[in-house]
C-alpha positions, 0 to 999 in steps of 0.5 A: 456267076451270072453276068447280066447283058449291058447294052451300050451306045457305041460310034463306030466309023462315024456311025452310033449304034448299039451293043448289046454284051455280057459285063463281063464281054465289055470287061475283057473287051475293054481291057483288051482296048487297054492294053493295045492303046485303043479305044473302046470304038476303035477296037469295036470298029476293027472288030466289026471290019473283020467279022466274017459272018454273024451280028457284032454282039456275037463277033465282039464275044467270039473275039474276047474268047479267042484273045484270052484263049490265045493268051491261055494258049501262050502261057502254056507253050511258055510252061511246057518243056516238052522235047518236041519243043526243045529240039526244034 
């Protein structure tokens, strides 16, 4: 499935710049802002406040991926009746 890049204009702390991302990164992204009651700038602005290292095209990415990975991650834990889990 290819997901072809979109760039988007996007204002962030007063400032306009641009955003360069997979559809399917702004798809996740945005409904990321939804479900958090954010907008699109607001959650790019957080975003770009806590990125560590790299350009905000790839912080953007690497925040989607971990969001939905958590997410994954929870479903699993919710699933799993593992021992471990049950005495503690």
């Amino acid at each position: 499935m290819k997901s072809p890049v979109v760039k988007r204009s996007i204002v962030i702390a007063g400032h306009k710049t641009s955003v360069s991302l997979e559809d399917a990164f702004w798809k996740g992204l945005k409904e990321i802002a939804d479900a958090r009651e954010m907008t699109l700038s607001e959650l790019v602005a957080s975003i770009d406040t806590d990125r560590k290292h790299g350009n905000l095209s790839s912080a953007i990415r690497l925040f989607v991926l971990d969001h939905f990975r958590s997410q994954l991650t929870q479903k699993e834990n919710r699933r799993d009746p593992s021992p471990a889990r049950a005495a503690s």
